[in-house]
PAZA-530350 format. One record per residue: residue number from 1; x, y, z of N, C-alpha, C, O in turn. Coordinates in Angstrom, 3 decimals, decimal comma, padded with zeros to 6 digits. Layout:
N
ATOM NUM X Y Z X Y Z X Y Z X Y Z
...
//
This chain:
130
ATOM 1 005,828 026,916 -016,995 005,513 025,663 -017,660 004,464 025,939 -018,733 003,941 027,053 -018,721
ATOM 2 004,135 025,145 -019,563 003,413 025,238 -020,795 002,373 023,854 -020,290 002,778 022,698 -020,165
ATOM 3 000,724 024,413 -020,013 000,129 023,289 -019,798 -000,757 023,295 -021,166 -001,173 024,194 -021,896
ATOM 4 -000,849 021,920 -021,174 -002,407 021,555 -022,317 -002,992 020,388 -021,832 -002,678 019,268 -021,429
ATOM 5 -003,921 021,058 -022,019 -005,438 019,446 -021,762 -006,346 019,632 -022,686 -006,982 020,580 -023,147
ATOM 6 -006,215 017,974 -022,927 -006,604 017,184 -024,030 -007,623 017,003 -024,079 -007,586 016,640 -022,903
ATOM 7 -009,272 016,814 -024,486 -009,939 015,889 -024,639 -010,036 014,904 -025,666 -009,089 014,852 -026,450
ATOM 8 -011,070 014,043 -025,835 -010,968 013,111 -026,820 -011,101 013,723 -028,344 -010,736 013,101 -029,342
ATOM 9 -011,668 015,013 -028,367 -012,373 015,695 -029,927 -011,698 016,846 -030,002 -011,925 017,484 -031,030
ATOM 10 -010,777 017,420 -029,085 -010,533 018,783 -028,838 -009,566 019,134 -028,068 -009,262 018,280 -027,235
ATOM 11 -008,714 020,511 -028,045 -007,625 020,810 -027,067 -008,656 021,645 -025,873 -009,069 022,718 -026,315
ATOM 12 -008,987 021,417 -024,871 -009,678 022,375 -023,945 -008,526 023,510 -023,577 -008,779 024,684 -023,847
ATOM 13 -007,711 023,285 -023,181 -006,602 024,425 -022,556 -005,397 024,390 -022,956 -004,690 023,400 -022,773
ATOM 14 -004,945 025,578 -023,623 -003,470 025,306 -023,970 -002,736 027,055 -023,344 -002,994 028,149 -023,845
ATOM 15 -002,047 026,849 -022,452 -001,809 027,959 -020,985 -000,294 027,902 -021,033 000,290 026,819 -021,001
ATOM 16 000,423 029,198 -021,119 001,868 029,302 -021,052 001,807 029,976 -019,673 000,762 030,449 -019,227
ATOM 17 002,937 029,995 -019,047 003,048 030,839 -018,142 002,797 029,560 -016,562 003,446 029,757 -015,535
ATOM 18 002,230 028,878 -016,624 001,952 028,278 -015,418 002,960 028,293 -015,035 003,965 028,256 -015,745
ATOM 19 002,942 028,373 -013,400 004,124 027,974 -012,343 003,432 027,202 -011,574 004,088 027,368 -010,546
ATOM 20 002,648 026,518 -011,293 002,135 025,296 -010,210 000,472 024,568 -011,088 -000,524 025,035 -011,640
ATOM 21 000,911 023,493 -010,820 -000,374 022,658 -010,703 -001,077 021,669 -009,812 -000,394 020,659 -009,641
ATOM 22 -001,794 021,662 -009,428 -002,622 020,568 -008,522 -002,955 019,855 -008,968 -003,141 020,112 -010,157
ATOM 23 -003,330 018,398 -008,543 -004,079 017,178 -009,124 -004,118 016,340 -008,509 -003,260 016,068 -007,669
ATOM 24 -005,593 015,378 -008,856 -005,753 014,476 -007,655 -005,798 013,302 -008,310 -006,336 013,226 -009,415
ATOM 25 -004,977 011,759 -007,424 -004,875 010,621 -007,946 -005,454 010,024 -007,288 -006,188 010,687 -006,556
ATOM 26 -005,503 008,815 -007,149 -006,174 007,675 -005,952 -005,497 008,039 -004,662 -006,096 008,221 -003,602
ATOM 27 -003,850 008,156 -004,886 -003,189 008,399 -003,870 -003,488 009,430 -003,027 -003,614 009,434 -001,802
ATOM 28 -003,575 010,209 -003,747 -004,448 011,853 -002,722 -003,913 013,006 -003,776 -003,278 012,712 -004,790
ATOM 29 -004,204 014,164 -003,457 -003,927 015,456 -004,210 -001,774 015,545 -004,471 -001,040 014,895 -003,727
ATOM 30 -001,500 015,984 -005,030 000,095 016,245 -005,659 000,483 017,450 -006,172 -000,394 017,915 -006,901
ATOM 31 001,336 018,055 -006,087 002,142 019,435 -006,699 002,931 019,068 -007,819 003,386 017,944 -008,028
ATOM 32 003,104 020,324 -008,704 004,056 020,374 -009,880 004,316 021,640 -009,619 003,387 022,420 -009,413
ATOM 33 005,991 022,160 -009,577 006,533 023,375 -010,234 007,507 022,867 -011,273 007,916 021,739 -011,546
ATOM 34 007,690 023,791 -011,646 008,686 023,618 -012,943 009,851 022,825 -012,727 010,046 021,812 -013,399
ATOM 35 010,589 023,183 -011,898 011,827 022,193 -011,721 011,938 021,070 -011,025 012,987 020,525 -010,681
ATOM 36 010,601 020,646 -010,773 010,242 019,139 -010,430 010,539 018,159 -011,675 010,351 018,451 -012,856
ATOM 37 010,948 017,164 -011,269 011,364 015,952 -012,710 009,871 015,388 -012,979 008,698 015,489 -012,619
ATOM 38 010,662 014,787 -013,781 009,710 014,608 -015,210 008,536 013,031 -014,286 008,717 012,057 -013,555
ATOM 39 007,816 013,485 -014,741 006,767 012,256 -014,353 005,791 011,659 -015,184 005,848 011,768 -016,408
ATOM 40 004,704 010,900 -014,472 003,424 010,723 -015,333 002,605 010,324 -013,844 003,083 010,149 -012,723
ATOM 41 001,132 010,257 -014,336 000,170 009,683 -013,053 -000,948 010,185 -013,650 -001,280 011,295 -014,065
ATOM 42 -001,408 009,195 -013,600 -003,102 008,273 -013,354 -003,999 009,524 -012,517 -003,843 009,893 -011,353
ATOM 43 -004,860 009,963 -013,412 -005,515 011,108 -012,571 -007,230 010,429 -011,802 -008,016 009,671 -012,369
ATOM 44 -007,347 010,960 -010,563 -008,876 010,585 -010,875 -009,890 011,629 -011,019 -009,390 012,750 -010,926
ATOM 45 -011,169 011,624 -011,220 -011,811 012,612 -011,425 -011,888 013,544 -010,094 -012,211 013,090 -008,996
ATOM 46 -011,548 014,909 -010,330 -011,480 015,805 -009,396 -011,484 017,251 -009,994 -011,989 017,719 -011,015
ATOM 47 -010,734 017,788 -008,982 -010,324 018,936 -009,428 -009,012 019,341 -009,931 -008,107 018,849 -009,257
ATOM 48 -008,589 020,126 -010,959 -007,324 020,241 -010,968 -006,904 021,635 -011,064 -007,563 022,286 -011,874
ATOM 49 -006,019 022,237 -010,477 -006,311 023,751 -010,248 -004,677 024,052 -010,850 -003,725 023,286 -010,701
ATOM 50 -004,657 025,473 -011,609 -002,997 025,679 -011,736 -002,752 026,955 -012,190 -003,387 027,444 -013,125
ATOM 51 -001,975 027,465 -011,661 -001,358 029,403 -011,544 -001,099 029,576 -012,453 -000,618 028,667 -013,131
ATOM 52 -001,292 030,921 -012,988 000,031 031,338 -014,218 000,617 032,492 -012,977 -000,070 032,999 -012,090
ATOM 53 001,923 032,686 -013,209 002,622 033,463 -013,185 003,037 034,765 -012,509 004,072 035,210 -012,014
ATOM 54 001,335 035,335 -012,770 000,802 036,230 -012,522 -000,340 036,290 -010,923 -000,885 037,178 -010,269
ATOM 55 -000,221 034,460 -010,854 -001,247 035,031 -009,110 -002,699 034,642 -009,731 -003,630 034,474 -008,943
ATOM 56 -002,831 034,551 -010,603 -004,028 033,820 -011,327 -004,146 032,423 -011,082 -003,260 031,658 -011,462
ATOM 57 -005,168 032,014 -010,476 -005,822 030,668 -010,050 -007,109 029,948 -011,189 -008,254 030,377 -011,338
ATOM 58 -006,593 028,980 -011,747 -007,760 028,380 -012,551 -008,346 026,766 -011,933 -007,637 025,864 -011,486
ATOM 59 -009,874 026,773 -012,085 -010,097 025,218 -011,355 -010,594 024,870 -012,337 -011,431 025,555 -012,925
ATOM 60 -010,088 023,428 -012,840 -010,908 022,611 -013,770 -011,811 021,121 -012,965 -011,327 020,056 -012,583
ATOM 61 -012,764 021,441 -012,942 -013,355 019,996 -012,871 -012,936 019,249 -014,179 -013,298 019,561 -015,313
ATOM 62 -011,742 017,746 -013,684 -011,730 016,584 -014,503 -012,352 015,273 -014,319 -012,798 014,872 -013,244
ATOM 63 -012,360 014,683 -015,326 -012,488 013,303 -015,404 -011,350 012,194 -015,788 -010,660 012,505 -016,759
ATOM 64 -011,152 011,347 -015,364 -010,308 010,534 -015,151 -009,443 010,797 -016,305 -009,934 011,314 -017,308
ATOM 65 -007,718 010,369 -016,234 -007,004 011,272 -017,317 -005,710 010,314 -016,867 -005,387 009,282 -016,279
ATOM 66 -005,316 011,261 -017,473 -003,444 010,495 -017,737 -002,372 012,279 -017,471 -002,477 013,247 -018,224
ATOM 67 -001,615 012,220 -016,443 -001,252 013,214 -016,776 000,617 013,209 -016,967 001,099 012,338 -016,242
ATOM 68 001,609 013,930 -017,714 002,660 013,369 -018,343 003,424 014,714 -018,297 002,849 015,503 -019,047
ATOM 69 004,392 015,218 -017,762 005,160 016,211 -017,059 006,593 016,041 -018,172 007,169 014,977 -017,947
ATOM 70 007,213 016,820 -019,230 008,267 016,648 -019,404 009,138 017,472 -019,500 009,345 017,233 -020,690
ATOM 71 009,854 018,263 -019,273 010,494 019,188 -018,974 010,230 020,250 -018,372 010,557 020,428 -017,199
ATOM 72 009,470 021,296 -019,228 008,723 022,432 -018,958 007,234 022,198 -019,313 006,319 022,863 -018,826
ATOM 73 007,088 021,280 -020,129 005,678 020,888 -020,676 005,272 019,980 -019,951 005,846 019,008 -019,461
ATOM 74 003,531 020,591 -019,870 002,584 019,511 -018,763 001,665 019,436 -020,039 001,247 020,413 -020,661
ATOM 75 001,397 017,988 -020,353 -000,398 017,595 -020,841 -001,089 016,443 -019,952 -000,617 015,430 -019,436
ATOM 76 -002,226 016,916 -019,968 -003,068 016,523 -019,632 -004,385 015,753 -020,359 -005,491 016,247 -020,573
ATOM 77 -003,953 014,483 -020,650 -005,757 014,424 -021,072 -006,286 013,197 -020,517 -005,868 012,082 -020,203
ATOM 78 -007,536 013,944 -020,521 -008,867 013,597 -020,089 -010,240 013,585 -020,756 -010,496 014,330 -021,702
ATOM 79 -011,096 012,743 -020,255 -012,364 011,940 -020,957 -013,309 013,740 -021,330 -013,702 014,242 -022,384
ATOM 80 -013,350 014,222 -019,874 -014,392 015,634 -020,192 -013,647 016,334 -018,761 -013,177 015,790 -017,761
ATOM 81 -013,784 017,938 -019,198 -013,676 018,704 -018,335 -014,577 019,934 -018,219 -015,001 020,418 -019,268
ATOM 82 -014,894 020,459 -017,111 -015,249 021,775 -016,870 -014,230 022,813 -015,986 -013,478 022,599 -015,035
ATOM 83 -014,585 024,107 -016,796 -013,859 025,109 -016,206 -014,957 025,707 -015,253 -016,077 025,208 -015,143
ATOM 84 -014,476 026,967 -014,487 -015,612 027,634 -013,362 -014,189 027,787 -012,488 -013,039 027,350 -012,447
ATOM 85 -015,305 028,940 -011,664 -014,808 029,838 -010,349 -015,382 029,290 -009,345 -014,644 029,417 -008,368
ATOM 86 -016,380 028,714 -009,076 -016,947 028,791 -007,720 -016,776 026,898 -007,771 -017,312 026,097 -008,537
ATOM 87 -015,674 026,635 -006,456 -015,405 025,306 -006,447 -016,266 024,294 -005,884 -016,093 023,097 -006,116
ATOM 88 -017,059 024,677 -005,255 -018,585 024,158 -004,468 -019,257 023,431 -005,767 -019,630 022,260 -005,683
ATOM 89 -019,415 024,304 -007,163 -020,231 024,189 -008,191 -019,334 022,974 -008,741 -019,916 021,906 -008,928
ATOM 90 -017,941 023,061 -009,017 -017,131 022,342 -009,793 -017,332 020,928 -009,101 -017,844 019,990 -009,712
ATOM 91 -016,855 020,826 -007,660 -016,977 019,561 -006,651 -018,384 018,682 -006,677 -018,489 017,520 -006,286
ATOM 92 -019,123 019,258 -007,063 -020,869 018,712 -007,448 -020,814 018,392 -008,863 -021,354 017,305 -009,065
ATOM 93 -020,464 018,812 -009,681 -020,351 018,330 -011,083 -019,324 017,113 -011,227 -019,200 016,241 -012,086
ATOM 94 -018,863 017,306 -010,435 -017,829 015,792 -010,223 -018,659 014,701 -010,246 -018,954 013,847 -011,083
ATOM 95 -019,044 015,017 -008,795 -019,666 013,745 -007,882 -020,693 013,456 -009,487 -020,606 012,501 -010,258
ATOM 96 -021,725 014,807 -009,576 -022,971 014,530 -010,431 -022,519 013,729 -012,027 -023,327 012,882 -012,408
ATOM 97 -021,460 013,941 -012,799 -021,210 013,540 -014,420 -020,478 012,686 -013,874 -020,908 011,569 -013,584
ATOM 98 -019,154 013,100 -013,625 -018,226 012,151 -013,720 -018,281 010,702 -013,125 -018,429 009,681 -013,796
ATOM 99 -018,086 010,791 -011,230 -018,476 009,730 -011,002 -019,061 008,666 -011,199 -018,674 007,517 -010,986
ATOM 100 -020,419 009,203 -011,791 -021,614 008,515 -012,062 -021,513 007,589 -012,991 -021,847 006,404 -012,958
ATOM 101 -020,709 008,627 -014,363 -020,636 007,714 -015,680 -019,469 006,783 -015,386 -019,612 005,770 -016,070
ATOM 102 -018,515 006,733 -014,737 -017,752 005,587 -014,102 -018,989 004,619 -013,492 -019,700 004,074 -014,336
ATOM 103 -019,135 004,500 -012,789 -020,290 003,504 -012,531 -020,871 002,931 -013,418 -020,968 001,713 -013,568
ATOM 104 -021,395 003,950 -014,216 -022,180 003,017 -015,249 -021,136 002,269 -016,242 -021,434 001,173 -016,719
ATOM 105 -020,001 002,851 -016,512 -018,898 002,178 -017,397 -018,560 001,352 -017,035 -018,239 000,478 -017,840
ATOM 106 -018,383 001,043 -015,238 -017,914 000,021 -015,040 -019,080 -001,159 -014,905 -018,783 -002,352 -014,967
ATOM 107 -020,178 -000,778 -014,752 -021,442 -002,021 -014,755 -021,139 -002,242 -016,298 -021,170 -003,455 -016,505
ATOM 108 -020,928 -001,711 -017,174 -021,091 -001,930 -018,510 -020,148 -003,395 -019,116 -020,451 -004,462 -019,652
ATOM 109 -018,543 -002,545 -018,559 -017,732 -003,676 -018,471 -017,801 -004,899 -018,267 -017,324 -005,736 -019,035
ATOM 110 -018,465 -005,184 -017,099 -018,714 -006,162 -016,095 -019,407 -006,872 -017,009 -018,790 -007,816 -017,502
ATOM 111 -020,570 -006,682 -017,396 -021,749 -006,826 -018,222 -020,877 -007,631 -019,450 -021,141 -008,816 -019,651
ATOM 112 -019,862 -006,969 -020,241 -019,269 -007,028 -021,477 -018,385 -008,545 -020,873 -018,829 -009,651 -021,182
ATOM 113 -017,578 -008,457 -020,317 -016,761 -009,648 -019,296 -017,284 -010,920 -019,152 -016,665 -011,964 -019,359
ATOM 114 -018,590 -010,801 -018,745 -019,422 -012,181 -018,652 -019,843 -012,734 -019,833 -019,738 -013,927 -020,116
ATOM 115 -020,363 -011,801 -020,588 -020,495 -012,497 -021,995 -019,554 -013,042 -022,021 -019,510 -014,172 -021,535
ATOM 116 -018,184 -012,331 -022,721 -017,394 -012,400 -022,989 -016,760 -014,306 -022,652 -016,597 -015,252 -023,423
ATOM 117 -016,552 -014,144 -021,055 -016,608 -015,293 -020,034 -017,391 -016,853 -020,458 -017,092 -018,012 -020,172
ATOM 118 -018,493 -016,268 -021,252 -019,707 -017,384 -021,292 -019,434 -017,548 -022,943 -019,390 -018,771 -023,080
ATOM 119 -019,275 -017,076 -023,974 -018,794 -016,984 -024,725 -017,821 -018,256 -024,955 -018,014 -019,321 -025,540
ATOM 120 -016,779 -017,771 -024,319 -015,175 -018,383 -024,019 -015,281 -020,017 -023,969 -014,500 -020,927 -024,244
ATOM 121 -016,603 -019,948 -023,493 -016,830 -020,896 -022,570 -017,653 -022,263 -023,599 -017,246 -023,389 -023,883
ATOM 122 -018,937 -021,543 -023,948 -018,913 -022,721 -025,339 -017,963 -022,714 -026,438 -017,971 -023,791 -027,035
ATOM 123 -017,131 -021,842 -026,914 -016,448 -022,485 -027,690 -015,397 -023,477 -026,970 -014,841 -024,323 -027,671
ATOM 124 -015,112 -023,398 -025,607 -014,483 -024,346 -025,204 -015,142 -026,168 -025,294 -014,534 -027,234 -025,394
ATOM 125 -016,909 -025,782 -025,183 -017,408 -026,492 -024,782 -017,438 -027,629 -026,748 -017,428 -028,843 -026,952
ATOM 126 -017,478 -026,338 -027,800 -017,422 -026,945 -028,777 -016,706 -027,767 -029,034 -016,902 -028,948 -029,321
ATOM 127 -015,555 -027,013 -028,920 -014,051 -027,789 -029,115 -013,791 -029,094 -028,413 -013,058 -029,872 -029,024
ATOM 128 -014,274 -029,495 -027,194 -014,560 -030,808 -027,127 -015,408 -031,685 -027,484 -015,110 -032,876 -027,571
ATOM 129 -016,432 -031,275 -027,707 -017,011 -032,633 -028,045 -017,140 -032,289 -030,048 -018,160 -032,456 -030,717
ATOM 130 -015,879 -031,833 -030,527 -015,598 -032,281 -031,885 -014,618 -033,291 -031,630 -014,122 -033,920 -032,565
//
């Protein structure tokens, strides 16, 4: 398979040769080999690990992503990633960047919503008493 992952400014990985990939969704962790059909899925931040060919193992710490399977070609993109060997290190950089800035994105949202909400809300309030 031919993988690439995306970020928002940049290609981080562009890998011929893969024969398997890992990845984790809400649902739980999932496989890809090559002659699996074509898919897509909602990644969450984790790890995503995938062979070339050769018996070679790569782990990427991701952040939440989109991932899209079509024939022989896998992309991947995602907000930020890290590469590394030692998965202890990768699994802590999760929890530590990624997670975190979800949290705060989603207080942010929330935050953005209510305005938004209250907003909505006097011009409703305008619109009647014109």
């Amino acid at each position: 398979m031919h993988l690439k992952i995306l970020l928002p400014s940049a290609v981080f990985a562009d890998q011929n040769g893969v024969s398997s990939i890992v990845a984790e969704t809400r649902d739980g962790s999932f496989g890809l080999l090559e002659h699996r059909l074509d898919c897509v899925a909602a990644l969450s931040p984790g790890i995503l690990t995938y062979e070339i060919k050769e018996g070679e193992k790569t782990y990427l710490a991701i952040d939440e992503g989109v991932l899209v399977k079509a024939g022989a070609k896998v992309m991947v993109s995602v907000r930020q990633a890290i590469a590394g060997t030692d998965l202890r290190q990768l699994k802590e950089a999760v929890k530590r960047e990624f997670l975190t800035l979800n949290k705060q994105e989603r207080s942010v949202r929330d935050a953005v919503a209510k305005m938004e909400g209250g907003l909505a809300a006097k011009f409703a309030e305008f619109e009647h008493e014109r």
